[in-house]
C-alpha positions as CSV (number, residue, x, y, z in Angstrom):
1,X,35.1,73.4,-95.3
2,X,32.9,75.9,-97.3
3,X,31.9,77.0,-94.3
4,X,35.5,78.2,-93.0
5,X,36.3,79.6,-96.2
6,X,33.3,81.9,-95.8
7,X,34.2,83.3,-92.6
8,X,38.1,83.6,-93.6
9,X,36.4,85.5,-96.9
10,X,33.9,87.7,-94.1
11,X,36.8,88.5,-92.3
12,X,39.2,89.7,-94.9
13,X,36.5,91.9,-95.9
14,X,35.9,93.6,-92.8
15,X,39.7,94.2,-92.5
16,X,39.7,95.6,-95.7
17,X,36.8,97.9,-95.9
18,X,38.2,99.2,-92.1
19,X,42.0,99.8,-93.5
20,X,40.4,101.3,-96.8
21,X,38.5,103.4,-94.7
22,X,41.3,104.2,-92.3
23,X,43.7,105.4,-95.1
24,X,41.1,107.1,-96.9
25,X,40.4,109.0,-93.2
26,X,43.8,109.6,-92.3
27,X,44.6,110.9,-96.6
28,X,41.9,113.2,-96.1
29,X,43.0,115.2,-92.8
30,X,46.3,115.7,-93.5
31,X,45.8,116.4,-97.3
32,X,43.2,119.3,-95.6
33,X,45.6,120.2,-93.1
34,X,48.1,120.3,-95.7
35,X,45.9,122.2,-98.2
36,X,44.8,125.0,-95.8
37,X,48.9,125.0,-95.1
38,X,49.3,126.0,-98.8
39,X,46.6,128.0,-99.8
40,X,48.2,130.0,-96.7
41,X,51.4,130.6,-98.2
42,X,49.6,131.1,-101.3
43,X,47.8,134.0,-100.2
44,X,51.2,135.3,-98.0
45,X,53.1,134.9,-101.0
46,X,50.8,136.8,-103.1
47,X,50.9,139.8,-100.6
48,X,54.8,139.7,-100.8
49,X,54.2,140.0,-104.2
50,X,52.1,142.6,-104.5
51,X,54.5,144.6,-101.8
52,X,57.3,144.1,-103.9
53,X,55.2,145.5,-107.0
54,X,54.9,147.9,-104.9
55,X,58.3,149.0,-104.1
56,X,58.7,147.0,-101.3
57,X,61.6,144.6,-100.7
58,X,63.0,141.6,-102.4
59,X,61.8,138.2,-101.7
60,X,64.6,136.4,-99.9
61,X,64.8,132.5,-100.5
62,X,65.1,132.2,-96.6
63,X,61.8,133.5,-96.1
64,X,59.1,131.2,-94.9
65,X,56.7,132.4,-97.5
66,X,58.9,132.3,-100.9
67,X,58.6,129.2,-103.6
68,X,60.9,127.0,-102.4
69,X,59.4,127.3,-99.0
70,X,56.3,125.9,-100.7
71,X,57.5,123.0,-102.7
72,X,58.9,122.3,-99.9
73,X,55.6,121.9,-97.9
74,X,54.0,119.7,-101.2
75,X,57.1,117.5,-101.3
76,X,56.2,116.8,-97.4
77,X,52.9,116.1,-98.0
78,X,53.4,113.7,-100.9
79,X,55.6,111.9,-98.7
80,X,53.0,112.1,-95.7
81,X,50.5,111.1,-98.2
82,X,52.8,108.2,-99.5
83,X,53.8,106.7,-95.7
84,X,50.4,107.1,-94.7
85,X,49.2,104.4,-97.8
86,X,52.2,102.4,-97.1
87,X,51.0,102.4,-93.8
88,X,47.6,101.1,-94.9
89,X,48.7,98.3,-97.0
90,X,51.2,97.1,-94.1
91,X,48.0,97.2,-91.9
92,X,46.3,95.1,-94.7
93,X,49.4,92.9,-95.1
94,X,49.3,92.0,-91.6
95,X,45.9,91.7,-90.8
96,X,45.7,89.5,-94.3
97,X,48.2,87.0,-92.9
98,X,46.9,87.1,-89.4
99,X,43.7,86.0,-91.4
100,X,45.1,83.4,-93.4
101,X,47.1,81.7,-90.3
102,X,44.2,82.1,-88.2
103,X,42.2,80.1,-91.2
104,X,44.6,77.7,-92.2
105,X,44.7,76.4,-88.0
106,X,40.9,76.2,-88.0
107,X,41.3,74.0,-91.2
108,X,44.0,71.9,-89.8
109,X,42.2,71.3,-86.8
110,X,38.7,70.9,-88.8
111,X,41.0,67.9,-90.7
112,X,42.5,66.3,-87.4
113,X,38.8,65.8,-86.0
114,X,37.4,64.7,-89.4
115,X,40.3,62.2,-89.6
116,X,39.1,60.7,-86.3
117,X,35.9,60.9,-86.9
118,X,36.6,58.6,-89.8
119,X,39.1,56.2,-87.9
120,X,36.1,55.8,-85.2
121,X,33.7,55.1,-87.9
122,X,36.2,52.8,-89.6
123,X,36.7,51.1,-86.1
124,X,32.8,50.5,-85.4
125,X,32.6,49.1,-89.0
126,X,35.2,46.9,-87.5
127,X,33.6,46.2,-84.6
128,X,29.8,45.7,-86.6
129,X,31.8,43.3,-88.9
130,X,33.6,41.2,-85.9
131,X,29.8,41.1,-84.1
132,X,28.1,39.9,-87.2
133,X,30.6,37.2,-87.9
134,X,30.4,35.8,-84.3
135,X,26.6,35.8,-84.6
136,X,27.2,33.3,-87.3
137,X,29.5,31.6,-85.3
138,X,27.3,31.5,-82.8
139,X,24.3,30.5,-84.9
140,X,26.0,28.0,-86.5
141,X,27.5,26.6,-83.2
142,X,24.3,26.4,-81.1
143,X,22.4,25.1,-84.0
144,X,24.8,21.9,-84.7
145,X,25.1,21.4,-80.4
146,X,21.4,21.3,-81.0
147,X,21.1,19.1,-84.3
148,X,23.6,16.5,-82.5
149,X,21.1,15.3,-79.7
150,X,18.0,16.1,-81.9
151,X,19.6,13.5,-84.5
152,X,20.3,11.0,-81.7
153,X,17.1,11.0,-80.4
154,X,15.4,11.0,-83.5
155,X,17.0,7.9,-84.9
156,X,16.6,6.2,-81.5
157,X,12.7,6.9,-81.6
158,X,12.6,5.9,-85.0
159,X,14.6,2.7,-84.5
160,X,11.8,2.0,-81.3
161,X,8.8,2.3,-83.9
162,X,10.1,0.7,-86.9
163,X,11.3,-2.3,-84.7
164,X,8.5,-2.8,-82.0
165,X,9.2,-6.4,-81.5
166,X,12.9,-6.4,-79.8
167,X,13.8,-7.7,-77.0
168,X,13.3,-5.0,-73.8
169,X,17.5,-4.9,-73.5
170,X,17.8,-3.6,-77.1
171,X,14.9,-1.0,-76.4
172,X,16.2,-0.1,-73.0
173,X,19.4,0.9,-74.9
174,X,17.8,3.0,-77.1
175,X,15.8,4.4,-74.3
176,X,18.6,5.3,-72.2
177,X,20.1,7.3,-75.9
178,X,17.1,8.9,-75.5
179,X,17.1,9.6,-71.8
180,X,20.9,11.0,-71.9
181,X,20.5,13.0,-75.1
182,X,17.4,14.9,-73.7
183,X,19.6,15.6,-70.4
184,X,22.5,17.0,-72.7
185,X,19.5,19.2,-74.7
186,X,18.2,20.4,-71.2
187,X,21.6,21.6,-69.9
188,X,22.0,23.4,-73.4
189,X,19.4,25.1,-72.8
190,X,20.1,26.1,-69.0
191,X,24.0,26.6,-69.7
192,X,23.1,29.3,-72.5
193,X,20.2,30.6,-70.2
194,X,22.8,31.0,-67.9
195,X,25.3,32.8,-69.8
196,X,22.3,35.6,-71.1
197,X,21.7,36.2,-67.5
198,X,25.6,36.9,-66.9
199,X,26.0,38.6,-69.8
200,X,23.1,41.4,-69.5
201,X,23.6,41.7,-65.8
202,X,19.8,40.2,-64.7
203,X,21.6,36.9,-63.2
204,X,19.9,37.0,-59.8
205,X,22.7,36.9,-57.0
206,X,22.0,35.1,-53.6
207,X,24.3,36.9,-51.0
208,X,24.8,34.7,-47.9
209,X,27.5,33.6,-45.1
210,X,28.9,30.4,-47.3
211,X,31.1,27.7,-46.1
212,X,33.5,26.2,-48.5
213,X,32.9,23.2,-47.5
214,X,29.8,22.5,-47.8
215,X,30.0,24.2,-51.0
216,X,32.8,20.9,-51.6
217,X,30.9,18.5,-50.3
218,X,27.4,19.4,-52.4
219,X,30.1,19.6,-55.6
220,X,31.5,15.8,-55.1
221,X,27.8,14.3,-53.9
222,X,26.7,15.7,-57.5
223,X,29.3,14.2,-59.4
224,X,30.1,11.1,-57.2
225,X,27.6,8.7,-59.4
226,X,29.7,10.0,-62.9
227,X,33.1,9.0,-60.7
228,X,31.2,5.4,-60.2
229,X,30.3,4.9,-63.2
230,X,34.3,5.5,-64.5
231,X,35.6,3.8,-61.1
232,X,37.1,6.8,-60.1
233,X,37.7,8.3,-56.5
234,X,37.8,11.6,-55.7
235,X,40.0,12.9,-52.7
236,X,38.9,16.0,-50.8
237,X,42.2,18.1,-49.1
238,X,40.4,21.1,-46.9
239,X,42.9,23.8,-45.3
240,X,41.9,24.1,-41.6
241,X,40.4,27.0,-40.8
242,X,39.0,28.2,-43.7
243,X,37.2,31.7,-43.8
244,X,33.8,31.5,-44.1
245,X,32.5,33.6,-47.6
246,X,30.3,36.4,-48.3
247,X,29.0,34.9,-51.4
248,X,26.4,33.0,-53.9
249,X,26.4,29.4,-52.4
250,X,24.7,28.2,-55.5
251,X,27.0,29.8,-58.3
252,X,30.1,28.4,-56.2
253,X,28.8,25.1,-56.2
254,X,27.9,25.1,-60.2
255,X,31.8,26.4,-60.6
256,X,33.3,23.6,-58.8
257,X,30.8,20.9,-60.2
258,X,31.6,22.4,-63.4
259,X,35.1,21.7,-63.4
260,X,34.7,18.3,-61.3
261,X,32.5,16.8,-64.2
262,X,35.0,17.9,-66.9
263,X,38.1,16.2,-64.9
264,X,36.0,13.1,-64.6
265,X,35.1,13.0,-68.3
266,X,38.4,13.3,-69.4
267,X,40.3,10.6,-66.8
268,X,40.2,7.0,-67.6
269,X,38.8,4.4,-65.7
270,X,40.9,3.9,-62.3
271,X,41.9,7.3,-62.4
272,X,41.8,9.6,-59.6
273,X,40.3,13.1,-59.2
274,X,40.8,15.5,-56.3
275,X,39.9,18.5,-54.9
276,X,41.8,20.9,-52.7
277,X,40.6,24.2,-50.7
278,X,43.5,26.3,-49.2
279,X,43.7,30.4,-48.1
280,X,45.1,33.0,-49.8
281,X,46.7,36.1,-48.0
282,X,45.9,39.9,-49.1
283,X,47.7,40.6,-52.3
284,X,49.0,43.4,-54.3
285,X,45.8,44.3,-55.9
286,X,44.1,45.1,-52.6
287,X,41.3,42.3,-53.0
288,X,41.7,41.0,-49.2
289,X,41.5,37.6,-48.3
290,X,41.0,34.5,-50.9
291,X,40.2,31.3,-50.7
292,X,41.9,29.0,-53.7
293,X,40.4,26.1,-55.2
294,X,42.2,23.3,-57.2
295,X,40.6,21.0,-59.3
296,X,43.2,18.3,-60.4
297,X,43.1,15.2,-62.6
298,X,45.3,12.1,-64.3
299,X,43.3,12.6,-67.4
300,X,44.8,13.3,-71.1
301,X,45.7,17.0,-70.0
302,X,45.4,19.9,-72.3
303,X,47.9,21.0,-75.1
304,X,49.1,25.1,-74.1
305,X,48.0,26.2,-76.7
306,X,44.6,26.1,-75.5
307,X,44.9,27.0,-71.8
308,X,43.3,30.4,-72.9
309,X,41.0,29.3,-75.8
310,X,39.0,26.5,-73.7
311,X,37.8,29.5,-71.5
312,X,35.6,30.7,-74.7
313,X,32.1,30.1,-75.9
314,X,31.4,26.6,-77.3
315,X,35.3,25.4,-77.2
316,X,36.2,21.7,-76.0
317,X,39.0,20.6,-74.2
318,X,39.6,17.9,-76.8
319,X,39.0,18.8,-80.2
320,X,42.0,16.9,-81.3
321,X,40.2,13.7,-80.2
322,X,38.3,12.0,-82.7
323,X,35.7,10.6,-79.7
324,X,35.1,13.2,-77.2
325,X,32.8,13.3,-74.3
326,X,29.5,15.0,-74.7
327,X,29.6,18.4,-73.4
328,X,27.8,21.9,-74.4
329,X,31.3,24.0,-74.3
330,X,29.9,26.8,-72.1
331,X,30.4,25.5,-69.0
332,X,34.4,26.7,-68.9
333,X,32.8,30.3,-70.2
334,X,30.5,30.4,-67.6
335,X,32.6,29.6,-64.9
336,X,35.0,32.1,-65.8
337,X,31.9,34.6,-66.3
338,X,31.1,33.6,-62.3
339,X,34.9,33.8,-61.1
340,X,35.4,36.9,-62.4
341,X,32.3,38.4,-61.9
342,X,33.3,37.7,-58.1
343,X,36.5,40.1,-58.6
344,X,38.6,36.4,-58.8
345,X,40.3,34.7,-61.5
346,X,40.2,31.2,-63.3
347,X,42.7,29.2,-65.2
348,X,44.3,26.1,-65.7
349,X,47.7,24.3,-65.8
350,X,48.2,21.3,-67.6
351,X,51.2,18.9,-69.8
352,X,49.2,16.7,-71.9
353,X,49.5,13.2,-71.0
354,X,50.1,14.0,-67.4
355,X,46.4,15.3,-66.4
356,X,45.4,18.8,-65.3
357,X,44.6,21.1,-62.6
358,X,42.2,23.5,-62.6
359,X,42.4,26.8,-60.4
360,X,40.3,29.7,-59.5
361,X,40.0,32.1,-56.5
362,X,37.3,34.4,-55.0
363,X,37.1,37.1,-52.1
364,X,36.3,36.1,-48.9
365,X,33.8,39.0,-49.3
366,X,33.0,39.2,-53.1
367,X,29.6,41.2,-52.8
368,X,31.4,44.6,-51.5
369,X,34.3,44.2,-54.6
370,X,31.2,43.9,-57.0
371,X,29.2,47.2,-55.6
């Protein structure tokens, strides 16, 4: 602001000293011209004189030489004079407010860019404050995922030392605590390992001709034992002539495991789980061919409310539920992370009571949508 007000001060001067000078310029040729004029008939009117003194003839007022005739020529130039400063000062009045509008712009612009300037700053500090409180959130998320199985397998090694002399059933139990606790701890680990990788961009992507089907069939053999343990079948529906896919085999197969594990936690015993594969056509958004994969379940099913929240960092299906299975609450995330990082989509439909289905899609040729 001091800054403007300097150069509007700079440039008022400068107009100022040039109209000053101007006027004073222009005042001083005519008043010469003018002068010389007078002195002129000064010196004419003197000669008149001094013919009439000498018996010449009378001085007529018509004559361009006579008194009149010279007030005359001074009441001109005062008013020449008089214009010619009236002149001046409407040079100065003009160039004054040509000044000041010229100024009072630059300031109002000067103001519009500071007043952004402070809504961006007030929008990182926004941004700074949202970051910091989901590092806490995160902080203090991770470290109770990782206190949980830390305390179980604690208390189970504990309970193996202090009590050495129980029978090998009762130690095998604890064992097993042990065994299953250390597994969850491990796929912490890998799960947020995963999601850094995504995240930063430095996941390593395996591009390869992929068949769907095999990419179905690893999915149920890696989940088929938690299905047996629950007594639950799962039923495979494959679309004939499925397009074969231009994608990671290995991140497919960790999406559809994903979600296969979740619907088998979350179904009772005698339940069923299945899994269908069908083609999509080329859609409005110009992504090609799709493939489609549902994921559905007779489990609990999810409220609506959370159909878009169970797709975020640490969230569980069933929070409402006072027992709920074991689970890290990234894998959902990092599905969607994979799905859309594929140019597809991910979500799910669900009534609770009635089970849920679980969909996502992906480009028959992914790679080229991600370059």
């Amino acid at each position: 602001m001091r800054l403007i007000k300097d150069n509007i001060l700079l440039q008022f001067s400068i107009v100022s000293l040039v109209a000053i000078v101007a006027i004073g310029a222009v005042s001083i040729t005519v008043l010469t011209i003018w002068l010389n004029g007078g002195i002129d008939l000064l010196v004419r009117h003197g000669d008149a004189m001094d013919a009439m003194a000498n018996g010449g003839p009378m001085i007529q007022s018509s004559d361009p030489y006579s008194i009149p005739s010279l007030t005359d020529k001074i009441n001109q130039l005062r008013w020449v004079i008089i214009g010619v400063f009236t002149g001046g000062l409407l040079l100065l009045y003009i160039s004054l407010v040509n000044i000041v509008r010229s100024g009072w712009t630059t300031i109002q612009r000067q103001r519009e860019r500071l007043t952004t300037r402070i809504q961006e700053v007030e929008e990182a500090q926004e941004v700074l404050k949202e970051i910091d409180r989901l590092k806490d959130e995160f902080i203090a998320t991770v470290s109770h995922e990782f206190r949980t199985p830390l305390t179980a397998i604690k208390g189970a090694a504990e309970i193996l030392i202090t009590y050495r002399d129980d029978d090998e059933e009762t130690q095998m139990q604890f064992l097993e605590i042990i065994d299953s606790e250390s597994d969850r701890l491990t796929r912490l680990v890998e799960d947020m390992l995963d999601l850094a990788r995504i995240e930063s961009g430095q996941m390593n992507w395996v591009w390869e001709d992929v068949d769907i089907k095999s990419v179905v069939g690893m999915a149920v053999d890696g989940t088929q034992s938690l299905a047996m343990q629950k007594d639950l079948s799962i039923n495979v529906d494959l679309e004939p002539d499925l397009p074969i896919l231009w994608n990671d085999r290995d991140r497919l197969v960790q999406v559809a495991t994903n979600l296969l594990s979740n619907s088998i936690k979350f179904t009772p015993e005698g339940g069923t789980v299945s899994i269908n594969v069908k083609k999509l056509d080329d859609d409005s958004n110009g992504l090609g061919e799709r493939v489609e994969v549902c994921v559905k379940d007779s489990g609990i099913g999810i409220q609506k409310a959370k159909h878009e929240i169970i797709f975020k960092k640490f969230e569980q299906v069933n929070d409402e539920y006072s027992e709920k299975p074991k689970g890290t609450g990234l894998g959902l995330h990092i599905c969607k992370e994979i799905v859309e990082r594929f140019g597809g989509k991910i979500w799910v439909e669900s009534t609770p009571g009635e089970g849920a289905s679980f969909y996502f899609t992906v480009p028959v040729s992914a790679r080229e949508l991600i370059s």
